[in-house]
C-alpha positions, 0 to 999 in steps of 0.5 A: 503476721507474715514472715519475709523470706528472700527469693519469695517474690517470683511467680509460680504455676502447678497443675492443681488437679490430679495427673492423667486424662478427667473433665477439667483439669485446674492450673494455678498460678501465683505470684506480682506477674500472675496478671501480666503473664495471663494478659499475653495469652488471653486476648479478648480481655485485659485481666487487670481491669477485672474485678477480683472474684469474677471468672472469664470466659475466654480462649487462651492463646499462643500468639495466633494458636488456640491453646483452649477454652477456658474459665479464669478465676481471677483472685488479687491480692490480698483476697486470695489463697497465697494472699498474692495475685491468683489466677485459676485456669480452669481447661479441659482435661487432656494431659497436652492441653494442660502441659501447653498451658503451662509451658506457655505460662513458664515461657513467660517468666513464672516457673513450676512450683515446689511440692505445697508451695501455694499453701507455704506463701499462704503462711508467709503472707499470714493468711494462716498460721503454720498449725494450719497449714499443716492440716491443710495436708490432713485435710487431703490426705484425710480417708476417714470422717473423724480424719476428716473433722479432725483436719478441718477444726485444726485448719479453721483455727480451732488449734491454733485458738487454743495456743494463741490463749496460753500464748497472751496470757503468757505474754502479758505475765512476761511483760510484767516480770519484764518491767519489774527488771527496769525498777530492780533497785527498788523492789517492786513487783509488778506481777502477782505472784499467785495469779502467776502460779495459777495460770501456770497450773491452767496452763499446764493442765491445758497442755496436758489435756493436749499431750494426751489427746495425742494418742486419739490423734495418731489413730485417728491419722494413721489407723490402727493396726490388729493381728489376729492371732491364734493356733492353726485352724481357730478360723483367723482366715474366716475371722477377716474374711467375716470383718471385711464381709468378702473372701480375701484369705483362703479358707480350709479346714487343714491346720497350718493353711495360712503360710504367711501374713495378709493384710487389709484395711477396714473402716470401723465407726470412722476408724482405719484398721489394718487387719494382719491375719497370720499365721497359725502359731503352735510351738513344734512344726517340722514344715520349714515354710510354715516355721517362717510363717510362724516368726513372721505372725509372732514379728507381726504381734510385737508391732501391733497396735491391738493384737486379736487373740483367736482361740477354737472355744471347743479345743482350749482350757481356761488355763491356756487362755489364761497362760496367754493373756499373762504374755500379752500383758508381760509384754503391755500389748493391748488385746482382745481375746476372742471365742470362736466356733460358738455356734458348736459350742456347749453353753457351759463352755461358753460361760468358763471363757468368760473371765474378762471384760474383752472377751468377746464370744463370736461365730465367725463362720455364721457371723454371729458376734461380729458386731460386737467385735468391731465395737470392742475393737473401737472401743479398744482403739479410742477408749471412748466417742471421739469428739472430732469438735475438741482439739485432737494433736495428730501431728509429731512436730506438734507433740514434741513441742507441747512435751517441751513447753510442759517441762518449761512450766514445770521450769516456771513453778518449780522456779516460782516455789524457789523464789527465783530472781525475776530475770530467771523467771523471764527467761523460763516464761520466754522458753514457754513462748517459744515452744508454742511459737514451734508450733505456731510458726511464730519461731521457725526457719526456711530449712524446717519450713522446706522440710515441713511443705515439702511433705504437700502435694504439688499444685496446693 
């Protein structure tokens, strides 16, 4: 499939690597003049007669100045990124150089590239879908393993394979309603009924399992963010400075120390949290600052993903706890409670604060039960392994469109149990085929496919 927008016919060129002085630095260029333009600045070769997939060897130049020696990776169309005429510079890596090079190359008629605009005429020209080209961003914005996985299976087509089995078998049930609109005189019916039934419930538990993969997904993306809460001194500071096994947060034995909220981030099993230590929440303090302090770690709870409740297990009743935990689940917070200052702990007392699942004994001054406490953290997050090799929805545009194809199925039964004519039938199935062409972008436009590219690097 390629999709035909006007003014997608010029040449354009970016810096493919990042800003500032390195080894090398990438300039890619694109476009039906690639060759012609590339030609008039590097003489020793003619660049058409080349093979495609060689490299070249070779100074580029500016009429009788020598702009730099370079490596050309000459791509043509069709077999290319873009699916056009490509050409990779590779030079050296000094910001002039790389600004002469370009300059030379725009002077010629190519113009700079719009941020993504390489990976948007490679969705243009059908060499990928718009599923994937959206995790063509995952994919370099990825900073964990899972995102990692995660954004190469959706760029290899493993989402896209997925739609494109509901979409053919939708199509091939439309077609057959379709047909039996020509003989409407004579009541036939060319669609089975029951088969259409149960594909519909097929796939609308495939759907489901999609929708629901979204939560796993947006962790996976964007981490997950844990407050650590507690009352003055129950060793929030030591707590992070123990996870991140380094002296981020200052660290006294004076109650109220923490005055406001720090944050880090930390990777836990391929997992990105950010950690918000806080500060100490007790009901009554006439320090102004640390009454801001106080607001500003109860804001902090309300936001959070997991809030990490801290307790001195030495200094705090089973009904405090208790008391907490009724707040917390009032207010359908996911938590984990966490018993601290164990190594001064009676064993008894231990024993009574151990009343729940994701009560979580640990030291944070010896490091005992850290461990433990990140698994529990994971385990929160994720509620099981994450299977990086299944379809994990970690775009919003994605949700959204699974969210309306459900209720268009819903649309479809609900319309086969009223024995619906089959014209009203087809136009619900036809709903279905176009939220999984939102995705796809099968069904789209040039304003949202600006929106959607717009949000790349410039250069991919």
């Amino acid at each position: 499939m390629s999709i035909h927008l006007s003014g997608w016919d010029d040449t354009i060129v970016a810096l493919a690597t990042p800003q500032g002085i390195g080894a090398i630095g990438v300039i890619r260029v694109s476009g039906k003049e690639t060759f012609t333009i590339l030609n008039q600045l590097f003489p020793s070769k003619d660049l058409n007669a080349q093979p495609s997939h060689t490299i070249q060897v070779g100074f580029l130049k500016e009429r009788e100045q020598v702009l730099d020696e370079v490596v050309l990776s000459l791509f043509k169309a069709p077999r290319s990124y873009t699916g056009e005429d490509v050409i990779e510079i590779s030079c050296h890596g000094s910001p002039f150089i790389q600004e002469q090079v370009i300059h030379a190359i725009t002077k010629r008629g190519a113009r700079l590239a719009k941020p993504g605009e390489f990976t948007q005429r490679a969705f243009l020209n059908g060499k990928l879908d718009l599923a994937q080209a959206e995790s063509v961003a995952d994919l370099i914005a990825s900073n964990t393993e899972a995102s990692r996985k995660t954004a190469l299976h959706n760029m290899r087509g493993g989402f896209s394979s997925d739609l494109k089995q509901l979409r053919e078998q939708l199509i091939r049930f439309s077609a057959m309603i379709e047909l039996e609109l020509d003989f409407s005189q004579e009541d036939v019916e060319f669609a089975d009924r029951t088969a259409l039934k149960q594909l519909i419930d097929e796939l609308d538990g495939s759907t489901q399992q999609l929708i629901r993969s979204f939560s796993l997904g947006n962790v996976i993306r964007n981490g997950v963010q844990v407050a650590i809460i507690g009352k003055p001194n129950a060793g929030k500071s030591t707590l992070l400075n123990a996870l991140l096994n380094e002296n981020r947060a200052i660290v006294s034995d004076i109650a109220g120390t923490t005055r406001d909220t720090i944050e880090e981030i930390i990777n836990i099993n391929g997992i990105l949290f950010r950690l918000v230590d806080t500060a100490g929440i007790r009901e009554h303090t006439s320090d102004i600052i640390e009454q801001i302090g106080v607001e500003k770690s109860l804001e902090k709870m309300n936001a959070s993903d997991i809030v990490l409740y801290l307790f001195d297990v030495n200094e705090t009743t089973v009904e405090e706890l208790k008391a907490f935990e009724a707040t917390l689940k009032a207010k359908n917070i996911q938590y984990l409670l966490v018993a601290n200052k164990t190594d001064a702990a009676n064993p008894d007392t231990i024993k009574t604060m151990d009343h729940g699942p994701w009560t979580i004994p640990i030291s944070a001054k010896t490091n005992t039960g850290i461990d433990t406490l990140k698994q529990a953290l994971t385990q929160k997050a994720i509620s099981g392994d994450v299977n990086t090799e299944a379809t994990i929805v970690t775009n919003a545009r994605h949700y959204d469109a699974l969210l309306k194809l459900s209720q268009s199925l819903t649309d479809v039964r609900n319309g086969m149990n009223d024995h619906v004519p089959g014209d009203l039938l087809a136009l619900d199935i036809r709903q279905c085929l176009h939220y999984l062409g939102l995705i796809t972008g099968e069904i789209t436009n040039e304003d949202q496919l600006d929106f959607i590219f717009s949000k790349f690097c410039i250069g991919k």
